[in-house]
C-alpha positions in Angstrom: -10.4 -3.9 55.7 -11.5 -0.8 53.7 -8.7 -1.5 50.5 -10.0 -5.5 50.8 -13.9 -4.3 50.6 -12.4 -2.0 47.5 -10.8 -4.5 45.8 -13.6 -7.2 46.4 -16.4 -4.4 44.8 -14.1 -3.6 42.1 -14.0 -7.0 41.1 -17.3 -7.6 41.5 -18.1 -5.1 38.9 -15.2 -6.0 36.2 -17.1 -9.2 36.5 -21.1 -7.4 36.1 -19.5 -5.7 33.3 -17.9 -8.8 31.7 -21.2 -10.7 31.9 -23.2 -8.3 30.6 -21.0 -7.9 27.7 -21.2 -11.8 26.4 -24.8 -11.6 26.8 -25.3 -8.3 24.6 -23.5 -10.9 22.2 -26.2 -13.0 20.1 -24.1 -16.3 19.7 -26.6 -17.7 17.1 -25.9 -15.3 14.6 -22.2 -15.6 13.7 -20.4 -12.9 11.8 -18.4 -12.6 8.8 -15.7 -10.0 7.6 -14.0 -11.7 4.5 -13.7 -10.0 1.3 -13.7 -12.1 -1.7 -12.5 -12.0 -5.5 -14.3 -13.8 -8.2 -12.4 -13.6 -10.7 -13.2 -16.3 -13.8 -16.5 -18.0 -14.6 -16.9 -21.3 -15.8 -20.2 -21.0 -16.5 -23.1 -18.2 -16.6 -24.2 -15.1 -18.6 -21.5 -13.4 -20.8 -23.0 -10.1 -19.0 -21.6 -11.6 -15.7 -18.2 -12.3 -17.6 -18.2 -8.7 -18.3 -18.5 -7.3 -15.4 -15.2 -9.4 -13.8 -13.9 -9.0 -11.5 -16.4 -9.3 -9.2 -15.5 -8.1 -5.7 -17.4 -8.3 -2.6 -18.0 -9.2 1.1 -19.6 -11.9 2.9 -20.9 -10.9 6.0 -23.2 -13.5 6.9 -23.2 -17.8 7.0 -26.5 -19.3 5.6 -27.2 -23.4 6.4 -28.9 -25.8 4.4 -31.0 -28.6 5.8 -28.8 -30.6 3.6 -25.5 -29.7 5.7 -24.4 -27.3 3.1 -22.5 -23.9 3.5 -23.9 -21.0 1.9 -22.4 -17.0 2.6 -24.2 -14.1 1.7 -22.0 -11.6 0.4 -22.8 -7.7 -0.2 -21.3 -6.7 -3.8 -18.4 -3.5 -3.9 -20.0 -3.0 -7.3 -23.9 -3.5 -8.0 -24.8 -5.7 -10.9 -27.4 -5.4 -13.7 -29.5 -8.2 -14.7 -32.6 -8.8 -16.3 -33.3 -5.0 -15.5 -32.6 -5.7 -11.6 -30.4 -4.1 -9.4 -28.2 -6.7 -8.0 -26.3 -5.9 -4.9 -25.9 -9.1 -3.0 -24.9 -12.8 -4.0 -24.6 -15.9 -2.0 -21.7 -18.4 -2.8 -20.7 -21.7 -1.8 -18.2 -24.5 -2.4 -18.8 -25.8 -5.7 -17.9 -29.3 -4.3 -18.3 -31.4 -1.1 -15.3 -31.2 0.9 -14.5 -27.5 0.3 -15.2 -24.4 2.0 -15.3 -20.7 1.6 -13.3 -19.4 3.4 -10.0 -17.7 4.4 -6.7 -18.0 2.2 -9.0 -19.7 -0.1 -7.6 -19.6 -3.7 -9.7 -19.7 -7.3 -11.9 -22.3 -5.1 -15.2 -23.6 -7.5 -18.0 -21.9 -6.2 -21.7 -21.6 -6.8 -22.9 -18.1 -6.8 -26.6 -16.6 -7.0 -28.1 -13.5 -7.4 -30.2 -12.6 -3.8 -33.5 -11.4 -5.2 -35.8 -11.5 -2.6 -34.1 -9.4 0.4 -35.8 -11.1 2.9 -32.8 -13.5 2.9 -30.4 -11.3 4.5 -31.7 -11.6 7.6 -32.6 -15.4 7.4 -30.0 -17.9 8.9 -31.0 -20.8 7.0 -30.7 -20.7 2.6 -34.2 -20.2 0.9 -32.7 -21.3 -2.6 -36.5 -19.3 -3.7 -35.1 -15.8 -2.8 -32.1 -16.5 -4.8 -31.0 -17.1 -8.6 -29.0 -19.5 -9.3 -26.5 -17.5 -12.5 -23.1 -19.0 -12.6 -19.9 -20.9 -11.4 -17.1 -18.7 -11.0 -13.8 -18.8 -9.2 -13.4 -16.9 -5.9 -10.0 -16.0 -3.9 -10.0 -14.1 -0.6 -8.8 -10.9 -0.7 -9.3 -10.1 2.9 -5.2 -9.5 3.5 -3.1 -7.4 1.2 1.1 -7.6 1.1 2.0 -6.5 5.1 3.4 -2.8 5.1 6.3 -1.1 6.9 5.6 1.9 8.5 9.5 2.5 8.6 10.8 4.5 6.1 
């Protein structure tokens, strides 16, 4: 009787714990880890043309009311423009149908300058806290060549 009561309160608190842990969770804001390339623009500034590539990583997914997919994106490198400081973008598919995302390769994309920081903790795209600058190119970058560790 005493090793059932044991096992029945140890699972009773692998189960507390597991709970607990999916509601520390927030399931409304999703996250991102994929780095990202851009590394041709189409169109834009020739400052931005001069600073390629442009490497970064999205961290975040924003909606549109339009059903659009917009990322915002923290940049490796900050950029200069206009005498700002810019240090994150937002991207999105350049064209209905595609999506940012992973094993994506030189895939059309829209990319703006954040510049109102407010955004970055929004979960919905304010296209007023953002510059519209260019349309570039962007591959994921996120996995490199796999690596032995034999030697």
């Amino acid at each position: 009787m005493k090793k059932l009561l044991t096992l029945f309160l140890s699972i009773f608190s692998i189960a507390s714990t597991a709970n607990a842990e999916e509601q520390a969770v927030e399931p409304s804001k999703p996250k991102y880890r994929l780095y990202f390339s851009i590394t041709d623009i189409d169109s834009g500034p020739l400052e931005l043309e001069g600073k390629l590539p442009i490497v970064g990583m999205i961290f975040n997914k924003l909606n549109h009311e339009d059903g659009s997919e917009y990322y915002l994106a923290v940049l490796k490198e900050p950029l200069e423009s206009k005498g700002r400081k810019i240090t994150h973008i937002t991207i999105g598919a350049r064209f209905l149908g595609q999506h940012v995302g992973l094993r994506m390769k030189d895939l059309p994309v829209n990319i703006a300058f954040v510049v109102d920081n407010s955004l970055l903790d929004q979960e919905t795209m304010d296209f007023n806290k953002g510059e519209f600058v260019a349309i570039g190119f962007a591959t994921d970058i996120s996995t490199g060549p796999v690596r032995s560790s034999n030697k």
